[in-house]
C-alpha positions in Angstrom: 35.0 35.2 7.4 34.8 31.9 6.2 31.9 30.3 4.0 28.7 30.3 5.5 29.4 32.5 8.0 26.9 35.2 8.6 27.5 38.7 6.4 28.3 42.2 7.2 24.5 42.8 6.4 23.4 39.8 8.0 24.9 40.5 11.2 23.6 44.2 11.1 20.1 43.2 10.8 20.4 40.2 13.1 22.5 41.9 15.5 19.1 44.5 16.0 17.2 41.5 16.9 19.3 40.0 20.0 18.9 40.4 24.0 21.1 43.2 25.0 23.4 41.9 27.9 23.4 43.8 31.1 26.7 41.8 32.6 29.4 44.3 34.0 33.1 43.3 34.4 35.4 42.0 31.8 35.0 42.3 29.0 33.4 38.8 26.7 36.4 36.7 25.7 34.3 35.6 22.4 32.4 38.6 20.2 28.9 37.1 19.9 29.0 37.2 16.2 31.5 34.3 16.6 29.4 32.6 18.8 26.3 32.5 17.0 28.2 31.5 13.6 29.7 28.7 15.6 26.1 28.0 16.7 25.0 28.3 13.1 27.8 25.9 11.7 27.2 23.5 14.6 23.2 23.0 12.9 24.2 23.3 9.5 26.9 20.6 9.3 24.5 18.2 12.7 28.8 17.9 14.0 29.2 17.5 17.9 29.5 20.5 19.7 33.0 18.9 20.8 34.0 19.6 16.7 33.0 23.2 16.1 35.9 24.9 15.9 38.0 27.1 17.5 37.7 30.3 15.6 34.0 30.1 17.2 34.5 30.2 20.4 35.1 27.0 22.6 32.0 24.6 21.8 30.8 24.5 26.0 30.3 28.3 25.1 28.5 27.7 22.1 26.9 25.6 23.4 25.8 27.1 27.0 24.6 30.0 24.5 22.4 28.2 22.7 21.1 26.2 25.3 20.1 29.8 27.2 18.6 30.9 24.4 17.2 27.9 24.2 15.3 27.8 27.3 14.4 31.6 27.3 12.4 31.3 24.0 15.2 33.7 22.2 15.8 31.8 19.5 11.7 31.8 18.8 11.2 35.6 19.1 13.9 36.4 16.7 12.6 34.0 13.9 9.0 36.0 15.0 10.2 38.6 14.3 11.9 38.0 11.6 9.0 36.5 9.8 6.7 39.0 10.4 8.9 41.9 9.0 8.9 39.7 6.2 5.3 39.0 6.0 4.7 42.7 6.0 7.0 43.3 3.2 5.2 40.8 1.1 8.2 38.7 1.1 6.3 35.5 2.5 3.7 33.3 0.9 2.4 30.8 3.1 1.4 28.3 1.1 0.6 24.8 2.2 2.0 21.7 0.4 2.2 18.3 1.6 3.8 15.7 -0.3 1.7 12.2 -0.2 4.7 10.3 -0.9 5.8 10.4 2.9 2.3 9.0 4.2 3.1 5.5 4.8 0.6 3.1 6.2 1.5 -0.3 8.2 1.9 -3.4 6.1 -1.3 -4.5 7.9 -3.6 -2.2 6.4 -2.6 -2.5 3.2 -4.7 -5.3 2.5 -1.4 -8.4 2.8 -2.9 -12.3 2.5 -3.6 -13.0 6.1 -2.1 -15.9 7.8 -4.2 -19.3 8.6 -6.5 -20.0 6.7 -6.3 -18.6 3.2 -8.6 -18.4 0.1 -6.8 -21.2 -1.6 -8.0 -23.6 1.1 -11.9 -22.3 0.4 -10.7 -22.7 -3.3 -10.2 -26.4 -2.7 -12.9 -27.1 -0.6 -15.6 -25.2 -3.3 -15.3 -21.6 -2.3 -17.0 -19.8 -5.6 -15.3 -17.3 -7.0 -18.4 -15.9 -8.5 -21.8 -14.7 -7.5 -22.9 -18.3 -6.5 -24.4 -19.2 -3.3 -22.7 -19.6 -0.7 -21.3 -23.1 0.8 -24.2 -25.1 2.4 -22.9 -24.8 6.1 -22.9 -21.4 5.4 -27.0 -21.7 4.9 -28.0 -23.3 8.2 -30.6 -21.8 10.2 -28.0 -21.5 13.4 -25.7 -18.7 10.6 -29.3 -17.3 9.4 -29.8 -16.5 13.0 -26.6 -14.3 13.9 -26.1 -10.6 13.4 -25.4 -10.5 9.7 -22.6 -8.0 10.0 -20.6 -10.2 12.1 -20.9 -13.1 10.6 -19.3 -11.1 7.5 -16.7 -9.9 9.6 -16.2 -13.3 11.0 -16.3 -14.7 7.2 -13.6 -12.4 6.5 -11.0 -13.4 8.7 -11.2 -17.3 8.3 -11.5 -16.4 4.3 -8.7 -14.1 4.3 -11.1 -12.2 2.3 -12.2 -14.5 -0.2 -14.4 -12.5 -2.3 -16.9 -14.9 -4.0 -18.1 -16.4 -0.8 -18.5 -12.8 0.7 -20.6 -11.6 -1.8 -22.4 -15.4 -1.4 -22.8 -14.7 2.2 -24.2 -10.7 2.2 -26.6 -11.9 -1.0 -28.0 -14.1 1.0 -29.3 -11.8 4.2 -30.1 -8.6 1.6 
């Protein structure tokens, strides 16, 4: 038995839990204790099945088992099973935990200085950086007449978010 292969005690519980075969003839070349550790090194190191070696069993039959099983749903009914004896023994808590540091959002929506126009050219040109009123061509009656939120939206994006003469532009339709 070599390290990480499955116990005595592991196999005698596991060994409860797998498909009984009905094949007659000769008798399996492989023991199907050797097989499944082969499967179970194969996962545990992520190796090729070409590399899993040959005190498992030849890797097509590793393989060709664990694809069957695969396909038949075996593999699922045994870790059912398995969980709920557990569960009934108390020796599962299923709590929830998710870790925020894996959310990542695109580089887009974390606010980045738009391309184009920027605020530095509005800086230039008078763009207040306060509560002032906004630019005079910002105050003609054509603007006055357009749907206030888009001309914010529209203000945004030549802007680039500049936020003096937004607060300039939404003062002035509130």
């Amino acid at each position: 038995m070599e390290r990480g292969d499955l116990t005595n005690g592991q196999w005698i519980r596991l060994e409860s839990l797998l498909p009984q075969g009905v094949k007659t003839g000769r008798p399996p070349l492989w023991m199907r204790r050797q097989l499944i550790d082969g499967i179970r090194w194969r996962t545990r190191t992520g190796a090729p099945w070409r590399d899993v070696p040959e005190r498992y069993g030849s890797w097509d039959r590793d393989y060709d088992l664990f694809r069957r099983w695969q396909r038949d749903g075996t593999w699922a009914q045994i870790v059912t099973r398995l969980q709920a004896e557990a569960d009934a023994k108390g020796l599962i808590t299923w709590d929830v935990s998710v870790d925020s540091t894996v959310c990542r959002a695109h580089q887009h929506a974390a606010g980045a200085a738009k391309r184009g126009i920027s605020c530095r050219f509005w800086k230039r040109s008078g763009c207040p950086d306060s509560d002032a009123d906004a630019p005079a061509s910002a105050r003609t009656e054509s603007a006055r007449t357009r749907h206030p939120m888009r001309l914010l939206s529209q203000a945004a994006a030549v802007t680039g978010g500049c936020a003096g003469w937004l607060k300039a532009m939404a003062s002035s339709y509130l």
